[in-house]
Every structure is written in structure tokens, then in C-alpha cells.
SETIBA-947664 format. One line per 10 residues: number of its first residue (from 1); for each residue x, y, z of N, C-alpha, C. Coordinates in steps of 0.2 Angstrom, whole numbers, always signed. Layout:
SETIBA-947664
NUM> X:Y:Z:X:Y:Z:X:Y:Z; ...
This chain:
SETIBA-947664
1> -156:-829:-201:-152:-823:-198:-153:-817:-203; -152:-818:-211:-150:-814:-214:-159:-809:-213; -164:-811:-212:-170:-808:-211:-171:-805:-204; -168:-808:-201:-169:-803:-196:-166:-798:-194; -157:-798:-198:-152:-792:-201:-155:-789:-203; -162:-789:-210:-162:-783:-214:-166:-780:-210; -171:-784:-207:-177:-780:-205:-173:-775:-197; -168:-779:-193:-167:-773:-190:-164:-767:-191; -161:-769:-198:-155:-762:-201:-159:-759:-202; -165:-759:-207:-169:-756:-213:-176:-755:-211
11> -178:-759:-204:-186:-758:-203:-192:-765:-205; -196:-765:-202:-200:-770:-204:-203:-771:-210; -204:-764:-212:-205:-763:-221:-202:-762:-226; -195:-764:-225:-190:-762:-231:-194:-766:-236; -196:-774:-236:-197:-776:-240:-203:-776:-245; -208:-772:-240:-213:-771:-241:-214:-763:-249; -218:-768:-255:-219:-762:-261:-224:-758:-258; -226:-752:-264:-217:-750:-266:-212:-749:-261; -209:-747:-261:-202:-745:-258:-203:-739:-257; -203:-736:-261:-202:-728:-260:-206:-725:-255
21> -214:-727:-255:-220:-725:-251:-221:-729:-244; -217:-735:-246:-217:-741:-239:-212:-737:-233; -208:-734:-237:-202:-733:-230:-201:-725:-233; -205:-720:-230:-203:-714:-230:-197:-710:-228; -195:-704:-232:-189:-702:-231:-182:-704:-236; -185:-708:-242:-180:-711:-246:-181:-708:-252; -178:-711:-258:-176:-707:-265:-177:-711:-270; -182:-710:-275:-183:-711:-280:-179:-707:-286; -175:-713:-291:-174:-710:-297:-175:-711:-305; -176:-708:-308:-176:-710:-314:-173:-710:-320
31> -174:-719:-323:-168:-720:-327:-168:-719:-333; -173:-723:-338:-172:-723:-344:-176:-715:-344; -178:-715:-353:-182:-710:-355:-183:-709:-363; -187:-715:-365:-187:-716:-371:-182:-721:-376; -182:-722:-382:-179:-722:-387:-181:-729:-386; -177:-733:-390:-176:-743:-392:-175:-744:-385; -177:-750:-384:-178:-755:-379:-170:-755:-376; -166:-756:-382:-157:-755:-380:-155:-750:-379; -159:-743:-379:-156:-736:-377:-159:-737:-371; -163:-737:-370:-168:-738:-362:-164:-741:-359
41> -161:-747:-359:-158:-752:-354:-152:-750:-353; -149:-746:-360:-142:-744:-357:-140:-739:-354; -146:-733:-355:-145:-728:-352:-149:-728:-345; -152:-732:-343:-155:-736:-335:-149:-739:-332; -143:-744:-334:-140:-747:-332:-135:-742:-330; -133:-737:-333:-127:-733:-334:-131:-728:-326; -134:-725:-328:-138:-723:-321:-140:-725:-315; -140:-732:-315:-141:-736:-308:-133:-738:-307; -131:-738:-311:-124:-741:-308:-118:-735:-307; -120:-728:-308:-117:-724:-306:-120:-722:-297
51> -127:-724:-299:-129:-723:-290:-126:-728:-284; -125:-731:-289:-124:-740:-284:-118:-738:-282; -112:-736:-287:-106:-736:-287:-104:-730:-278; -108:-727:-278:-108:-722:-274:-111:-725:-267; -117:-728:-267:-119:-733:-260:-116:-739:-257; -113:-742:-263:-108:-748:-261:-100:-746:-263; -100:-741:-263:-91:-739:-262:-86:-742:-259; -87:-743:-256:-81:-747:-251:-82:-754:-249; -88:-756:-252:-91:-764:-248:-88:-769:-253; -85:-771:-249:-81:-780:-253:-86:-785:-255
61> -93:-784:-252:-97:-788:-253:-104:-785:-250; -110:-787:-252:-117:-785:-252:-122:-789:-252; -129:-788:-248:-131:-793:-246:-138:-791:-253; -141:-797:-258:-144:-798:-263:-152:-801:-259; -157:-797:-261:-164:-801:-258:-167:-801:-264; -168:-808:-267:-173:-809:-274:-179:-812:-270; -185:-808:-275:-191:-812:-272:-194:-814:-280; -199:-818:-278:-204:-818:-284:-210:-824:-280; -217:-822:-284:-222:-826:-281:-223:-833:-282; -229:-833:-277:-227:-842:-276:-233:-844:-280
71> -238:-839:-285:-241:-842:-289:-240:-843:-296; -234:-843:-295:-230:-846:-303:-232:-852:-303; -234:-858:-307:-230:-863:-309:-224:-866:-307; -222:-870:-304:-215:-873:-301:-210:-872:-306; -210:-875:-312:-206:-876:-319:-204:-869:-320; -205:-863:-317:-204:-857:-321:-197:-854:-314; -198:-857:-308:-193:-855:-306:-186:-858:-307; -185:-865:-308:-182:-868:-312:-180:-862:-319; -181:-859:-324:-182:-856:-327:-178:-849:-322; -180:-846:-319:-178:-841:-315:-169:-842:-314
81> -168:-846:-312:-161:-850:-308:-157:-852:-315; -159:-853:-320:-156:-855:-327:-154:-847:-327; -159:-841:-328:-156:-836:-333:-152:-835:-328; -151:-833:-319:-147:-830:-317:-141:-833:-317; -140:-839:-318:-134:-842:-321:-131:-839:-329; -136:-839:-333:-134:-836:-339:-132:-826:-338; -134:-824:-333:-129:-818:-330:-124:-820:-326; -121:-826:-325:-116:-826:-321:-117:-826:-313; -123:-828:-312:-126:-829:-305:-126:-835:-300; -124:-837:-296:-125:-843:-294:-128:-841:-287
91> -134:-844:-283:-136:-843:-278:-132:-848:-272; -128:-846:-267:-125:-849:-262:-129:-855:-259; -124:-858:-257:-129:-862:-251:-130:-858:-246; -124:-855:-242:-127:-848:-238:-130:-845:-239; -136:-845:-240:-145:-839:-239:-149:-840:-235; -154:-837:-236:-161:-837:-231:-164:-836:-234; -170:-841:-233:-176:-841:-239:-184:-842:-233; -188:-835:-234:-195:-835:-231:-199:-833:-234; -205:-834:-234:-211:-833:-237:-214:-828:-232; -216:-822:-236:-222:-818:-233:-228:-815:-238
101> -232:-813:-235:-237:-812:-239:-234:-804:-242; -240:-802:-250:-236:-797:-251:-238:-789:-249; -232:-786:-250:-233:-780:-245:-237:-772:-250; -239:-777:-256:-240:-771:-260:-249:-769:-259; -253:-777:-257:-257:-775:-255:-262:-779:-262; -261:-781:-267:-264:-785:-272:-267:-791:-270; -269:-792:-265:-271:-797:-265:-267:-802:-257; -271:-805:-253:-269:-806:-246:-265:-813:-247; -266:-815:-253:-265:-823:-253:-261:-823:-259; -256:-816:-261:-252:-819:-264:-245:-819:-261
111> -243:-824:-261:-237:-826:-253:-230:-824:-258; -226:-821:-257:-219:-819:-259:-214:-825:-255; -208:-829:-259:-202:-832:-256:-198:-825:-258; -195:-824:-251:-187:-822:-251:-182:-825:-251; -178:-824:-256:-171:-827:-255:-165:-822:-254; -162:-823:-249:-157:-816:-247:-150:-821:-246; -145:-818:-248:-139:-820:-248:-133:-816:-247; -127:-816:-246:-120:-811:-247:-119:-814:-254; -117:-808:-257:-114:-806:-265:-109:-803:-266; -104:-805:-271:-98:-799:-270:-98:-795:-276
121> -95:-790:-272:-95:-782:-276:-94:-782:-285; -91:-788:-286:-89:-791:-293:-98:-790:-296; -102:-792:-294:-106:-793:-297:-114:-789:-297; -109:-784:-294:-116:-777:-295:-120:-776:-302; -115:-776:-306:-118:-775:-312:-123:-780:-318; -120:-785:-314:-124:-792:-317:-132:-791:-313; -130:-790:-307:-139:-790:-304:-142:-785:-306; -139:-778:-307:-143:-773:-311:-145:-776:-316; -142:-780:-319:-144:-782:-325:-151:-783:-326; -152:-789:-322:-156:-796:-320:-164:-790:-318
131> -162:-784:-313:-168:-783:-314:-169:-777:-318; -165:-772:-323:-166:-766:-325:-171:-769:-332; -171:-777:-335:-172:-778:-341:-179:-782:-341; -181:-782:-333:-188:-784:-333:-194:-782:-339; -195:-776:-340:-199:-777:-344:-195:-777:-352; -191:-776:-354:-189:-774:-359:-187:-782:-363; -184:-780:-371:-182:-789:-372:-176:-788:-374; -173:-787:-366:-166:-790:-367:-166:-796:-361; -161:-799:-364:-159:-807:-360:-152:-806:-359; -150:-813:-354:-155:-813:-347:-159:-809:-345
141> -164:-813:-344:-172:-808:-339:-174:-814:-334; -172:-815:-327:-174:-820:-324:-181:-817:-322; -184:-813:-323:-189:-812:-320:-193:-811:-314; -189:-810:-308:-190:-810:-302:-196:-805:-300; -200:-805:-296:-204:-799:-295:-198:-793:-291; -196:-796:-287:-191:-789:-284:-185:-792:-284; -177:-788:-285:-172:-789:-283:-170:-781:-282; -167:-785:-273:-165:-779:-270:-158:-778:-267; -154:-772:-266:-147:-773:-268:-145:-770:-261; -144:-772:-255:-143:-769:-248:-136:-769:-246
151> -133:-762:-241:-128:-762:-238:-130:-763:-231; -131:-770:-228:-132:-769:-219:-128:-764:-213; -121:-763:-217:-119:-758:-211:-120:-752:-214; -120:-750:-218:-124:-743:-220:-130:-742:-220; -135:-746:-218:-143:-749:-219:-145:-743:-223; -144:-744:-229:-149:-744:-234:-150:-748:-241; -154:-749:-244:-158:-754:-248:-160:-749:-254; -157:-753:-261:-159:-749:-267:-163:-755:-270; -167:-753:-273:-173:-757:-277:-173:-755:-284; -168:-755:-289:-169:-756:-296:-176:-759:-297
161> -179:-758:-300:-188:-762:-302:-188:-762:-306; -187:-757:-315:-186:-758:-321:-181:-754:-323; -184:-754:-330:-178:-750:-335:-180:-740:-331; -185:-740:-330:-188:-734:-330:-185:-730:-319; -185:-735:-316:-184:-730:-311:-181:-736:-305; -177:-733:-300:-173:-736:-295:-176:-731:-288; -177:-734:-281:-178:-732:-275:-172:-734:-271; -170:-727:-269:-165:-730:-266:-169:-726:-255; -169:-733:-250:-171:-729:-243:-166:-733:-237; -168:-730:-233:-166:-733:-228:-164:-728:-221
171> -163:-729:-214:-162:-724:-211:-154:-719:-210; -150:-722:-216:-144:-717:-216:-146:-711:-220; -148:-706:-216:-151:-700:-218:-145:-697:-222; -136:-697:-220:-134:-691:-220:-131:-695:-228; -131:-702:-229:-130:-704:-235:-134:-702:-241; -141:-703:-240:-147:-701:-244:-147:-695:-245; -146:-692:-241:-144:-685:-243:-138:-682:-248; -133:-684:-249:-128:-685:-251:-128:-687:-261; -133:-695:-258:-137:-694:-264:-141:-688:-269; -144:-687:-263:-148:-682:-265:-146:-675:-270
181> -140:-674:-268:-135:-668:-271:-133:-671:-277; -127:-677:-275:-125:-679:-281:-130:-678:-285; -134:-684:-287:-139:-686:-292:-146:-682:-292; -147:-674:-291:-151:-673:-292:-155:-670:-298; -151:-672:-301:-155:-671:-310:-160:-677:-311; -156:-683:-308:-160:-691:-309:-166:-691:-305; -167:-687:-301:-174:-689:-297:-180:-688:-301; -184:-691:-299:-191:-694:-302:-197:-687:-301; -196:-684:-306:-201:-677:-306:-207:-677:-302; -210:-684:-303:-216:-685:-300:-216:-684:-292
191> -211:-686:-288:-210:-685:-281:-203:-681:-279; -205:-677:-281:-198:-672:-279:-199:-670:-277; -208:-664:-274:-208:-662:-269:-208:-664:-262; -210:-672:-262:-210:-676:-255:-202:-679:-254; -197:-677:-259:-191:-678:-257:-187:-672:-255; -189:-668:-258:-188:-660:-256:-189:-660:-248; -197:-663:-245:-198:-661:-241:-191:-663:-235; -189:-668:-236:-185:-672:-231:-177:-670:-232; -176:-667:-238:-168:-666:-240:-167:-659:-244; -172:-655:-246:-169:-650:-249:-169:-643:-244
């Protein structure tokens, strides 16, 4: 169910990378910007969770889609499920777990598992964790290829990816725009005038 939720809130390509060029009309930001691996991550964390805070303002609970590929070694997703317990994460028996192929285009036969679940608003900041630290070496790093952090009744979908930058899309325009004002010192220079084109 929970997949055919997202895709009818957000589109047939919400899941599909990137995010920002897969589902036009949305909002890239930029987090870190230098210094130690621990200034980067806190200054990413402090600015994803100030965006967040504003997307999921009133939501008691949020729906979480973790993927990672299915060319790992077995033994490392075992690994995966350790660290996100070492953040405080426990994955429900309530989920929805499919496999698709990936949407970034690297290759036809690399197959992605989704794993989507309800997650409570407690633990926003543990999941920005889990992905803002991917590249960096701070632990817990479960290593996921994506974690994606969505409101279904507001249909839109923020994609923290690293320390360096967060997408946030979906078709609630008058929200993203909203974003758009608040946070627009954080926007991502590189594509400011393709967000321009749609909000300024």
C-alpha cells in the first residue's frame, strides 16, 4: 500500500535519482561548506533540520523510505539494521518492502529494495542523521543509498543525500514556495536559476 501511496501523492518518479532533475519544479539546498568532517555534519544537520522542521510541522508521524542496492553482499545489510538501531532506529513490522530497478540510470541491472514505513516525528533527527553522515566519518553511518523523508498529506518528499546538499519536491507548490522564501540564502547556487524559474 504504502507504494502505491507514495507514488500517487508524489508521482511515478518521486523515487527515481536525482530527485531534483527527476521531479521538476522542486528545491535543492545547500548544507555544509567546508571546514572538519564535524563542522560539515553539524552545520548540514542544523540546516536540514531547520527545513524539516518547517515541512513536517504539525505531522505526529512521517512516512521513511530507505533503499540501498541489491549488489551488496548479504552480510552488509545485516550491518545496515545494526547501525540504524545504533541511531535509535527500529524498522516496524508495519512496512513495504519492493524492488525496482535504479532510477538514476547507472546501469539496468542494478535493482534497488525499498523499504517504506510510518515513523514518528521523535525521530526526525536520528534519520537526518543516518543520511547527512554518509560520506563523512561520523557513526552511526548505516549506509543506505537513499533515505527519503515524506509527508503524504502534504505530498512532498525531502531527500537529505549528504553532508553537502538536501532536495526537497513534490506537487505542493504553495509549500515549496514557502520554502523557497524562508530558506533562500540555503539554495544551491548551481541551480537557482531553474528554481527561480518556477518560484521567483
Amino acid at each position: 500500500m504504502l507504494k502505491e501511496k507514495i507514488e500517487s501523492s508524489l508521482g511515478l518518479r518521486a523515487l527515481h535519482r536525482p530527485t531534483f532533475y527527476c521531479n521538476p519544479g522542486g528545491l535543492r539546498f545547500e548544507l555544509s561548506a567546508g571546514g572538519s568532517p564535524v563542522e560539515q555534519f553539524l552545520t548540514a544537520h542544523r540546516k536540514a533540520s531547520a527545513i524539516c522542521r518547517e515541512v513536517f510541522d504539525r505531522a505526529q508521524t512521517f512516512t521513511v523510505c530507505m533503499s540501498v542496492y541489491l549488489y551488496k553482499p548479504a552480510f552488509s545489510f545485516r550491518d545496515n539494521l545494526r547501525k540504524l538501531r545504533l541511531a535509535g532506529i527500529r524498522i516496524p513490522r508495519s512496512k513495504a518492502i519492493w524492488v525496482a530497478l535504479d532510477g538514476d540510470g547507472d546501469g539496468a541491472d542494478d535493482g534497488l529494495l525499498h523499504v517504506a514505513f510510518a515513523a514518528d516525528r521523535a525521530l526526525l533527527d536520528n534519520f537526518l542523521w543516518c543520511a547527512l553522515a554518509t560520506d563523512l566519518t561520523i557513526e552511526p553511518c548505516p549506509h543506505f543509498s537513499a533515505i527519503r523523508l515524506i509527508d503524504l498529506d502534504k505530498a512532498v518528499l525531502v531527500h537529505p543525500y549528504d553532508d553537502r546538499g538536501m532536495d526537497v519536491v513534490g506537487p505542493n507548490h504553495a509549500l515549496l514556495s514557502e520554502l523557497y522564501s524562508k530558506f533562500n540564502v540555503e539554495l544551491l547556487e548551481y541551480d537557482r536559476h531553474t528554481m527561480a524559474a518556477t518560484f521567483g
